[in-house]
C-alpha positions as CSV (number, residue, x, y, z in Angstrom):
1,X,173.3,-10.1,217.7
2,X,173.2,-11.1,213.7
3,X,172.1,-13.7,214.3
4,X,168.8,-12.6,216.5
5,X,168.3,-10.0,214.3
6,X,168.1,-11.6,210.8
7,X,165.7,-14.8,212.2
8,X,162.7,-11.8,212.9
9,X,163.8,-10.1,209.1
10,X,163.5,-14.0,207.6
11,X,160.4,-15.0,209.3
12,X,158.9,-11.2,207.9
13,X,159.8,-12.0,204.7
14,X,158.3,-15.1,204.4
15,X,155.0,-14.0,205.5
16,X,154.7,-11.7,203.1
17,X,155.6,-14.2,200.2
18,X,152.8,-16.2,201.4
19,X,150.8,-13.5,202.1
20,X,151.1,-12.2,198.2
21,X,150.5,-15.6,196.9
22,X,147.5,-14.9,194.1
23,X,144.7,-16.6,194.5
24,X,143.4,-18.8,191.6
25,X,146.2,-17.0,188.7
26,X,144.4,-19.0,186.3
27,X,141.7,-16.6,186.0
28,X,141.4,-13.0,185.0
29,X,140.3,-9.8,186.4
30,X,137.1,-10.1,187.4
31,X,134.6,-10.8,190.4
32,X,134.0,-15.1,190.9
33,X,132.2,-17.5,193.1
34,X,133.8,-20.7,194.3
35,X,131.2,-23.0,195.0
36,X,133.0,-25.8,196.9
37,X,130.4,-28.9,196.9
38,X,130.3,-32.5,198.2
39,X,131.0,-33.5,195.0
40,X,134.2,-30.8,193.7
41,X,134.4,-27.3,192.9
42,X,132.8,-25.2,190.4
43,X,134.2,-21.5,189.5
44,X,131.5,-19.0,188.1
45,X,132.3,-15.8,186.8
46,X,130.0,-13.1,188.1
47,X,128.7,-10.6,185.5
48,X,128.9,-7.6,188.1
49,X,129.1,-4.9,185.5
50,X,125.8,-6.2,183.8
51,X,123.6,-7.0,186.5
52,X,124.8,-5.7,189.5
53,X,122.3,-5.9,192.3
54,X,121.9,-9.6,191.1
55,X,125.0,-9.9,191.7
56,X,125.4,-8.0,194.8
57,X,122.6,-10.0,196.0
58,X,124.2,-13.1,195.4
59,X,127.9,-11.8,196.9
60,X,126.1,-10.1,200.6
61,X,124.3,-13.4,201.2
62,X,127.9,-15.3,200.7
63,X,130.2,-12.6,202.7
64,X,127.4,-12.6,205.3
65,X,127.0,-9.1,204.9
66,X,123.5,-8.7,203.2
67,X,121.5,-6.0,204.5
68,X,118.2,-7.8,204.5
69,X,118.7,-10.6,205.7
70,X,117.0,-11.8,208.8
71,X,118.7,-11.3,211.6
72,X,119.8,-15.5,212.0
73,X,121.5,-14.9,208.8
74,X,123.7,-11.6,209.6
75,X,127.1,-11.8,210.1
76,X,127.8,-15.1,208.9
77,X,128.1,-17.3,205.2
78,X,124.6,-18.3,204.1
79,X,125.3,-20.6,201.5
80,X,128.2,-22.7,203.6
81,X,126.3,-26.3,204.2
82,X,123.4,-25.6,202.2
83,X,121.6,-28.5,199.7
84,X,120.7,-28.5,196.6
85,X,117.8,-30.0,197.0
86,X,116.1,-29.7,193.6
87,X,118.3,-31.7,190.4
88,X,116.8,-32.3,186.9
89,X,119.1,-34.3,184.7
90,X,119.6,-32.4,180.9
91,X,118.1,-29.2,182.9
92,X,119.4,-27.5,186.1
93,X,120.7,-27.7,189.7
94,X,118.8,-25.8,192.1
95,X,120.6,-24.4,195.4
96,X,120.3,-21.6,197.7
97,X,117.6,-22.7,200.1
98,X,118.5,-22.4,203.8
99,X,115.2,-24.9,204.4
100,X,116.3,-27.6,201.6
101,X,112.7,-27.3,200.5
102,X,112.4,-25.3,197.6
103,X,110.4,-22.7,199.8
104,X,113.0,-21.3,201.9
105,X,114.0,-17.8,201.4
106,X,116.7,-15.3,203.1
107,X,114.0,-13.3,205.0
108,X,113.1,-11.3,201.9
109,X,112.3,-10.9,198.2
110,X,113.6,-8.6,195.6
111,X,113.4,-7.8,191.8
112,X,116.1,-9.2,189.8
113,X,117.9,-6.8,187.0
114,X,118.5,-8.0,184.0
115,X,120.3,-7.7,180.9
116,X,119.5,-8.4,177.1
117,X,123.0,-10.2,176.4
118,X,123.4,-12.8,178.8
119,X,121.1,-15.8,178.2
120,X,120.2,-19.3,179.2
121,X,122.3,-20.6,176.2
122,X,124.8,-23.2,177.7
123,X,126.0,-25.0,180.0
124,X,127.2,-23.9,183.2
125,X,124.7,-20.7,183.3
126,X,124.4,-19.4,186.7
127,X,121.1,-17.9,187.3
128,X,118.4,-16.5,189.6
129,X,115.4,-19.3,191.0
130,X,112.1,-17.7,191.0
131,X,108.8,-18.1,192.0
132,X,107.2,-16.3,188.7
133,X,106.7,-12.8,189.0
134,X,109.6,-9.7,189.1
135,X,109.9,-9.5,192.5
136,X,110.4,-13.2,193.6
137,X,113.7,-13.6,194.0
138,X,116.1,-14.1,197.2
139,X,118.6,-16.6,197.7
140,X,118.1,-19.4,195.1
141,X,119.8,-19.8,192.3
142,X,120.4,-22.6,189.6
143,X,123.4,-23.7,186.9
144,X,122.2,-25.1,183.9
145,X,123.4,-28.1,182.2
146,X,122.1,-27.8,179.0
147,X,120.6,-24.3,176.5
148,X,116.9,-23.2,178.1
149,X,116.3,-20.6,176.1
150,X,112.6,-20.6,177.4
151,X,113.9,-19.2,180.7
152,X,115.3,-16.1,179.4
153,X,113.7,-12.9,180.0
154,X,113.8,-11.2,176.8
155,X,112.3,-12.6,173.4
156,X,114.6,-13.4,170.3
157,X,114.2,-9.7,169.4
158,X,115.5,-8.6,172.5
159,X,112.4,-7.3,173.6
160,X,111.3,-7.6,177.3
161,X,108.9,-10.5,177.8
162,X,105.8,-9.8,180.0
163,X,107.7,-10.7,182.8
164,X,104.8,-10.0,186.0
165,X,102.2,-11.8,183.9
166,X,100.9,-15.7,185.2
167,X,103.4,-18.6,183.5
168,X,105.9,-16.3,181.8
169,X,109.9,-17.6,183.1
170,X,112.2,-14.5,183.6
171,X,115.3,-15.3,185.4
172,X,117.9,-13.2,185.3
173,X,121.5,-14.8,184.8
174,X,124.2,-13.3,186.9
175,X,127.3,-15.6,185.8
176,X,128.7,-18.4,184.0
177,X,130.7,-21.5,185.2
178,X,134.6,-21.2,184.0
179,X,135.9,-24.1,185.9
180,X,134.2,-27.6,187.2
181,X,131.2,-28.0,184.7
182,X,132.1,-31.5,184.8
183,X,130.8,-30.7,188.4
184,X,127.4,-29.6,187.3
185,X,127.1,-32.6,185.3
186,X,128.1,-35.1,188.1
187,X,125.5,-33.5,190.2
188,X,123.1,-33.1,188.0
189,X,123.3,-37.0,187.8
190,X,122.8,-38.0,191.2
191,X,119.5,-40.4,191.8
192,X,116.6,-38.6,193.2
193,X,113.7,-39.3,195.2
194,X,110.6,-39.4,192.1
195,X,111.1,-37.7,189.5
196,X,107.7,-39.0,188.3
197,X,106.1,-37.5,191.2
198,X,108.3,-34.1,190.7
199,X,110.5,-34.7,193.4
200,X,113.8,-33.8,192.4
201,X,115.5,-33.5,195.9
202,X,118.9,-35.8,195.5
203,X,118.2,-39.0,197.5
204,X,121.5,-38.5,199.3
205,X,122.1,-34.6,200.1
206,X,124.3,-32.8,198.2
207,X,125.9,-29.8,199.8
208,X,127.1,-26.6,199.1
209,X,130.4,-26.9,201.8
210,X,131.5,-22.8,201.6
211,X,131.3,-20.2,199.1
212,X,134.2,-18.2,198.6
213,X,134.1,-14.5,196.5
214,X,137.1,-13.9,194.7
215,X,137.9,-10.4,193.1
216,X,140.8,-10.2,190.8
217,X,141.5,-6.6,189.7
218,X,141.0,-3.2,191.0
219,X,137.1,-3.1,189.5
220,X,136.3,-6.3,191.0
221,X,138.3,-5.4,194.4
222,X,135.6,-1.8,194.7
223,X,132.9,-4.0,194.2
224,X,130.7,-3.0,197.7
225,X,128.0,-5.5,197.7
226,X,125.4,-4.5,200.4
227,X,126.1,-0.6,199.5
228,X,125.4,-1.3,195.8
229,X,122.4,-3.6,196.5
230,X,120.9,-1.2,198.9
231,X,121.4,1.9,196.5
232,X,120.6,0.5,192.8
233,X,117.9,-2.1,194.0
234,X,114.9,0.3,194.4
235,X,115.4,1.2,191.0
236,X,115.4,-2.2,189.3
237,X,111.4,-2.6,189.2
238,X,110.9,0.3,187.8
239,X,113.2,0.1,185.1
240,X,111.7,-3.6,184.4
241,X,108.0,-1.8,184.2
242,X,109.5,0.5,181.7
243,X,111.0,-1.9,179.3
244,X,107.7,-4.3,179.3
245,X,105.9,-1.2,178.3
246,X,108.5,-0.3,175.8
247,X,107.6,-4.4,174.5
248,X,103.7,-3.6,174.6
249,X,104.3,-0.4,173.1
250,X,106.4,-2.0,170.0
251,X,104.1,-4.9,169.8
252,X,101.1,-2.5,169.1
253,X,103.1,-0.6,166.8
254,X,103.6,-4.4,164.4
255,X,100.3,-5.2,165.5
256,X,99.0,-1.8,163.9
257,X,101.5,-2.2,160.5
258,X,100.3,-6.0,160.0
259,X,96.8,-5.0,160.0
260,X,97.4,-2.2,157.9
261,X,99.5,-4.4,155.2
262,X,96.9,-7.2,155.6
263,X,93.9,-4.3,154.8
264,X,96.4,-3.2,151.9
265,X,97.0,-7.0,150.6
266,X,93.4,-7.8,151.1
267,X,92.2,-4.6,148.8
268,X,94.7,-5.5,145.9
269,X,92.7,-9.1,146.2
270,X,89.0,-8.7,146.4
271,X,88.7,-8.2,142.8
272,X,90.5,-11.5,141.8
273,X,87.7,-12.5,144.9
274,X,84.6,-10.6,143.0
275,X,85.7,-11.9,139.7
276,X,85.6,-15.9,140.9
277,X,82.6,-15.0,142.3
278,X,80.3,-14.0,139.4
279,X,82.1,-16.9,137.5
280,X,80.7,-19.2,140.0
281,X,77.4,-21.8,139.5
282,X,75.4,-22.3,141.7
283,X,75.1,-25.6,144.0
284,X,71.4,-26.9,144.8
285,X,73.2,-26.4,148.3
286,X,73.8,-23.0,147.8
287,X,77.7,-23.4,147.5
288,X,79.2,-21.5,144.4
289,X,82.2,-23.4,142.4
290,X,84.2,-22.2,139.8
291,X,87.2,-24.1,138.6
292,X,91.2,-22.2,138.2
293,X,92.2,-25.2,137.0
294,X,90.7,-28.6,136.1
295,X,93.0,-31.8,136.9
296,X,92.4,-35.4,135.3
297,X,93.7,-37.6,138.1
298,X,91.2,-39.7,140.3
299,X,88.5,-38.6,142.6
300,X,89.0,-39.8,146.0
301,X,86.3,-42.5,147.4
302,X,84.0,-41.7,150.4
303,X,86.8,-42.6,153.7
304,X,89.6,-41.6,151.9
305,X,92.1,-39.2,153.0
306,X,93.3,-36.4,150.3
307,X,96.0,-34.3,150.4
308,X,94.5,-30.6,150.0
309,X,96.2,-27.1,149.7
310,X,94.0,-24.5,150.9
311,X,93.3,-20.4,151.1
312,X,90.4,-19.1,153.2
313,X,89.4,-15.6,152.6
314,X,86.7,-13.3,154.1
315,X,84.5,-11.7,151.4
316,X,86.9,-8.1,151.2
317,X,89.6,-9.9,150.5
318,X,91.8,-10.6,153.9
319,X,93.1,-13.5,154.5
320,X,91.3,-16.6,157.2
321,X,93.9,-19.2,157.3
322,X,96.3,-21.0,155.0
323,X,98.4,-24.1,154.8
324,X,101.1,-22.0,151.7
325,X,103.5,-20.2,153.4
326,X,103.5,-17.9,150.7
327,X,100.0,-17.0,150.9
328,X,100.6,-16.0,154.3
329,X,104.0,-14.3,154.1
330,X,102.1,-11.9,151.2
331,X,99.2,-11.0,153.9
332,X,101.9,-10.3,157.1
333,X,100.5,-13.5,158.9
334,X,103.5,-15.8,158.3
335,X,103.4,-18.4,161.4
336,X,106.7,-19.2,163.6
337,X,104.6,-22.2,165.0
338,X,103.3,-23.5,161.8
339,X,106.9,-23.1,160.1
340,X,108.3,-25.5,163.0
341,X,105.6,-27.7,162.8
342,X,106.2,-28.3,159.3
343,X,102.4,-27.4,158.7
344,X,102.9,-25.3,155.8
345,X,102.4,-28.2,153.5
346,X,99.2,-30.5,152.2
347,X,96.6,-31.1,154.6
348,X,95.5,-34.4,155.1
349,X,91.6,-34.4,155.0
350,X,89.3,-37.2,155.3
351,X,86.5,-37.1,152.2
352,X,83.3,-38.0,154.3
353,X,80.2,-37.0,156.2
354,X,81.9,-37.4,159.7
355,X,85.0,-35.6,158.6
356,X,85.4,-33.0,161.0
357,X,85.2,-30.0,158.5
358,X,82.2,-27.6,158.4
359,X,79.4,-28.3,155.4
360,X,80.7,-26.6,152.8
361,X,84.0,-27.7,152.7
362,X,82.9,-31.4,153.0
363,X,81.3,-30.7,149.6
364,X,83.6,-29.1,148.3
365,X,86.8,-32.2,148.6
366,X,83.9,-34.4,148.0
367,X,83.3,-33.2,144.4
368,X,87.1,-32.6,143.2
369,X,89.4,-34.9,141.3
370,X,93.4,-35.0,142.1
371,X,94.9,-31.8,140.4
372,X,91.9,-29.6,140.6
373,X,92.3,-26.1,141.3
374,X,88.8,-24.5,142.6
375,X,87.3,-20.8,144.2
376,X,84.3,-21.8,146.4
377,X,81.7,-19.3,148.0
378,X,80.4,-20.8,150.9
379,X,76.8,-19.5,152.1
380,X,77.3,-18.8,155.9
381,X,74.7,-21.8,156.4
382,X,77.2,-24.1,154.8
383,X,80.2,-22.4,157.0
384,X,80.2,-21.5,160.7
385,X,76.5,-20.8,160.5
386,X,75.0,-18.7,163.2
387,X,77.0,-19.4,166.3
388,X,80.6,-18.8,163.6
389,X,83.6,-19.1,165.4
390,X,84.9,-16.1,167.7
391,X,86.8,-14.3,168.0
392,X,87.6,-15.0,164.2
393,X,84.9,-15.7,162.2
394,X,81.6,-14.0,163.2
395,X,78.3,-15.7,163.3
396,X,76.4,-15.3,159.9
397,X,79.5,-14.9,157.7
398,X,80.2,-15.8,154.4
399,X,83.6,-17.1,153.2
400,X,85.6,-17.9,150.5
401,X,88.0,-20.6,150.1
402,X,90.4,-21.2,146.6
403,X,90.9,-25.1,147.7
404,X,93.7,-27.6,145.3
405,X,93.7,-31.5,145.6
406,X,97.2,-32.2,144.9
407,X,97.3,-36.5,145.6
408,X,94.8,-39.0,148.0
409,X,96.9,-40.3,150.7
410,X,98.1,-44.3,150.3
């Protein structure tokens, strides 16, 4: 009798041990994906509390349990033996289309949420594939192998890009590999059909073998995917609207303030402007000269190229363009572009007739010597003339132009 009796009790006991066994102990509270792929497993951790009907999205589809999704798809794992079928080396691996074509979809389309703080800025970022938009999205998504900033969908500033306009990339990142991005890599290294042509499908078929969810903790265990989609989704494109305008509405506000400090800078300058001016003699062209500073080094020959520092103004005093970054920081037009260019520094400018430079100016680098300093009026006939050039310079309109030769290229 002890003996029938303690065989059931041992057999009980260990069930439950096995049953109890944690899954993955490594990792820490939290909700995960394990992707298991033809070519090893990757874990991502899923940023539930940030994005959550991204997430839910993402977590239905792989329980089966997605509310939306066509009836074929119900009730059953929808990424288990699905491709990635688009792979860009030093970019991305794409995933998540039942069709393997990279125009497959779950049935139906939804707007991503997103959030400020989590950004294409690694490695191993798992993110949203869209089709451009803010309501694109289903059941693609991508893992990065290197920092794409450009995909994010807020600005350095934090501000909301114009996410529904044509050519803007807003994809909304929803997790982060914490295990296997020497996964990533290996797939993101597989030979693919043309890359010249754009075909990035791998030329042997990479698949996705089963996605399993994993929720460690009591948050991540009350985590109801299709309840939480369903509730929170019809909110998300609104709220997206809302922080676009919020964007427009601050960059009218900066817009507004630069104009005003550029009105303000250009006031405090017109009579430095005025005063060059009536100092000036007169051209048989019509083009007024009057020299800051005179310099003693060589004039350059007709088809050379000298190096020239330049200041454009309108006639009240704002600013036209500049190559001095200090010039522009004083007149609220500093340039991002131009500072990464490495463009705030001497122009190269060829000194001839076919140089392509209006009149004026032609004259004007044709007449100096290396280290002068001159203000020059130019005539609107020896500027943009009559047709100008909109939406900057008007047609018929005189400028002014403070123009330094500082060395004629070897």
């Amino acid at each position: 009798m002890i003996k029938k009796f303690f065989m059931p009790i041992a057999t009980l006991m260990l069930l439950l041990t096995v049953s109890c066994k944690v899954q993955h102990p490594d990792l820490e509270d939290g909700l995960y994906a394990e992707i298991i792929t033809s070519k090893g497993t990757m874990i991502a951790k899923l940023h539930y509390d940030k994005v959550p009907v991204t997430v839910a999205n993402f977590v239905a589809l792989a329980e089966g349990s997605h509310p939306l999704a066509e009836e074929k798809y119900q009730g059953k794992p929808f990424y288990d033996s699905v491709t990635f079928h688009r792979v860009m080396d030093k970019f991305m691996i794409q995933g998540g289309d039942p069709t393997g074509t990279g125009r497959g979809t779950p049935g139906y389309r939804f707007a991503a949420d997103f959030d400020a703080s989590l950004k294409h800025d690694k490695g191993g970022i798992l993110s949203m594939a869209n089709s451009g938009g803010i309501n694109t999205n289903g059941s693609q998504f991508f893992i990065t192998e290197v920092p794409y900033p450009s995909l994010d969908a807020f600005d350095s500033e934090g501000n909301m890009k114009p996410c529904d306009q044509p050519r803007v990339s807003c994809h909304s990142v929803f997790g982060e590999l914490v295990q296997g991005i020497e996964v990533q890599d290996s797939i993101s290294n597989v030979e693919v059909i043309d890359p010249r042509s754009r075909n990035h499908k791998p030329v042997e078929d990479v698949f996705i073998t089963k996605v399993n969810i994993i929720r460690k903790g009591r948050e991540a265990k009350k985590f109801d995917a299709p309840k939480i989609f369903e509730e929170q989704m019809p909110e998300v494109e609104e709220n997206i609207k809302e922080q676009m305008a919020e964007t427009r509405r601050k960059a009218e506000e900066k817009k507004l303030a630069a104009e005003e400090k550029k009105a303000e800078v250009a006031a405090e300058f017109k009579p430095t402007l005025d005063e060059y001016t009536a100092k000036a003699k007169t051209l048989a062209s019509g083009l007024k000269v009057h020299y800051i500073t005179k310099g003693n080094g060589v004039k350059p020959k007709t088809g050379q190229t000298a190096m020239i520092n330049y200041q454009g103004y309108f006639t009240d005093g704002k600013l036209l363009d500049s190559n001095l970054k200090d010039v522009e920081e004083k007149f609220g037009m500093l340039n991002p572009m131009k500072v990464q260019r490495n463009m705030y520094a001497p122009s190269p400018m060829k000194v001839s007739p076919d140089a392509p430079l209006f009149a004026g100016f032609k004259e004007a680098i044709a007449s100096m010597r290396v280290g002068d300093k001159a203000f020059f009026y130019f005539p609107s006939h020896l500027a943009y003339g009559e047709s100008g050039r909109p939406p900057v310079v008007q047609p018929n309109t005189d400028l002014a132009f403070i123009i330094e030769m500082v060395d004629i290229q070897k």
